[in-house]
C-alpha positions as CSV (number, residue, x, y, z in Angstrom):
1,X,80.8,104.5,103.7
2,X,84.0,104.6,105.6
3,X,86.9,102.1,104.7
4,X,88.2,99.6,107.7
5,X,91.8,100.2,108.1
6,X,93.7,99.6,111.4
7,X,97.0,102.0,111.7
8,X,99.2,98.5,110.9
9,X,97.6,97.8,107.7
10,X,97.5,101.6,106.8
11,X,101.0,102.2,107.4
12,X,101.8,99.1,104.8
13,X,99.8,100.4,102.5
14,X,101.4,103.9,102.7
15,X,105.1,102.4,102.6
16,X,103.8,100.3,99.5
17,X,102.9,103.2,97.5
18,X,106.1,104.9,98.4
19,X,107.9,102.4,96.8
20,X,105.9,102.6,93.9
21,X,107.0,105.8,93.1
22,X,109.8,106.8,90.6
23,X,112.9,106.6,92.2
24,X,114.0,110.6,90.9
25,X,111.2,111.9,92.7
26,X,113.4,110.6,96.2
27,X,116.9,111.9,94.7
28,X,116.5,115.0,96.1
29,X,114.5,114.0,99.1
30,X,117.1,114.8,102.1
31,X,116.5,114.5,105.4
32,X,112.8,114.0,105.8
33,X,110.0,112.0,107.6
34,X,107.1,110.5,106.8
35,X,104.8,110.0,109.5
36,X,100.9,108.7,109.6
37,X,98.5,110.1,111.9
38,X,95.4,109.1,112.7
39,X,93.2,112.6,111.9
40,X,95.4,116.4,111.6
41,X,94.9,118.2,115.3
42,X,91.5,119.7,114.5
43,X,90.1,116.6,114.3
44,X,88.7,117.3,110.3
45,X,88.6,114.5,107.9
46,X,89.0,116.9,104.9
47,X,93.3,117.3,105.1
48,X,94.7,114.1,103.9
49,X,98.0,115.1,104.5
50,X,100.7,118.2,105.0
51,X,104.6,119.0,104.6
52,X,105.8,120.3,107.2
53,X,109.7,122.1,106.7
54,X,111.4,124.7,104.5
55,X,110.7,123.9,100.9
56,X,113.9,123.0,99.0
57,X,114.1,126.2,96.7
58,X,113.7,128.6,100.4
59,X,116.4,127.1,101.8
60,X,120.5,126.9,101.2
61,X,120.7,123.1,103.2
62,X,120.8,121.9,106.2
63,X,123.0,122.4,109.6
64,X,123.8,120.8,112.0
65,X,121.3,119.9,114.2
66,X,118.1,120.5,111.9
67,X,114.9,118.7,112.7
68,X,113.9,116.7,109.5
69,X,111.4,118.1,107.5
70,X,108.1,116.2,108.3
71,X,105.5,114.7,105.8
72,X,102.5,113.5,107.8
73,X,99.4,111.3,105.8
74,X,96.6,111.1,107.9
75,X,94.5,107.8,107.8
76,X,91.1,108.7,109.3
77,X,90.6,111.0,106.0
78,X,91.6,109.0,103.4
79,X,89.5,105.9,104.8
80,X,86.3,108.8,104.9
81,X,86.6,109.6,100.9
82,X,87.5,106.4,99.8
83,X,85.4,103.7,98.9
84,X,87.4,100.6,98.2
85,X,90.9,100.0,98.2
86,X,91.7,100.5,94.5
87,X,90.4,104.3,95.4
88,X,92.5,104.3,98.9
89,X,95.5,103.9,97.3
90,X,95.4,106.2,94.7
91,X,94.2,108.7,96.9
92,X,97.3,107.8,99.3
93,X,99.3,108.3,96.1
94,X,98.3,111.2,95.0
95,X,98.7,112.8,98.7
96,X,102.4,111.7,99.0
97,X,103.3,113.2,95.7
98,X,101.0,116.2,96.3
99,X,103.0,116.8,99.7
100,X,106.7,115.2,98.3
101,X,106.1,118.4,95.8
102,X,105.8,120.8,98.2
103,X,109.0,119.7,100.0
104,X,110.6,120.6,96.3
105,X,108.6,124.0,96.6
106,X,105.6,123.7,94.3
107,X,102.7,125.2,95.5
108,X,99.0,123.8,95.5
109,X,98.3,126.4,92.2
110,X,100.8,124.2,90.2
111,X,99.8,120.9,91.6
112,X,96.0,121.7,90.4
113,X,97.9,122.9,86.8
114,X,99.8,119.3,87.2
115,X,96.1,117.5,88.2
116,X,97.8,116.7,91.7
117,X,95.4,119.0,94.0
């Protein structure tokens, strides 16, 4: 059974849980975006959400004129697996550290070690 969620109410809860996490998890978090989405561009409910940029470790820094990096939490998907809110948002959780960690290159075999996949 599918969770009711309009994008407004979505988008709250996704900036709520944000601010839940630890503050050292954002120290090194420079110049990125977090965008919601309804569904990823094939349409699947199974991707709750992706980083999109050059993780941290590949890269020197930015220049001038680099796009942010992008981390995009899709609603549609979370609202399919979850059953009730309690379950929502720690499944929103879990995606924005899950892709916040990739921005600081860990890959998905150390976020399964770190129970994050």
């Amino acid at each position: 059974m599918m969770i009711e969620m309009d994008a407004d109410a979505f988008e709250a809860l996704v900036t709520e849980e944000l601010d839940r996490l630890p503050d050292d998890m954002f120290a090194g978090l420079e110049n990125v975006v977090f965008l919601i989405e309804d569904r990823p561009e094939d349409g699947s409910l199974d991707l709750f959400g992706v980083y999109d940029g050059l993780a941290l470790t590949e890269r020197d820094r930015y220049g001038l004129g680099d796009l942010p990096d992008r981390i995009t939490v899709f609603r549609e998907p979370h609202l399919n697996a979850c059953d009730d809110l309690d379950e929502l948002r720690d499944e929103v959780h879990t995606t924005l550290v899950h892709e916040i960690a990739h921005f600081y290159g860990i890959d998905d075999a150390r976020l399964h070690e770190l129970g994050w996949a």
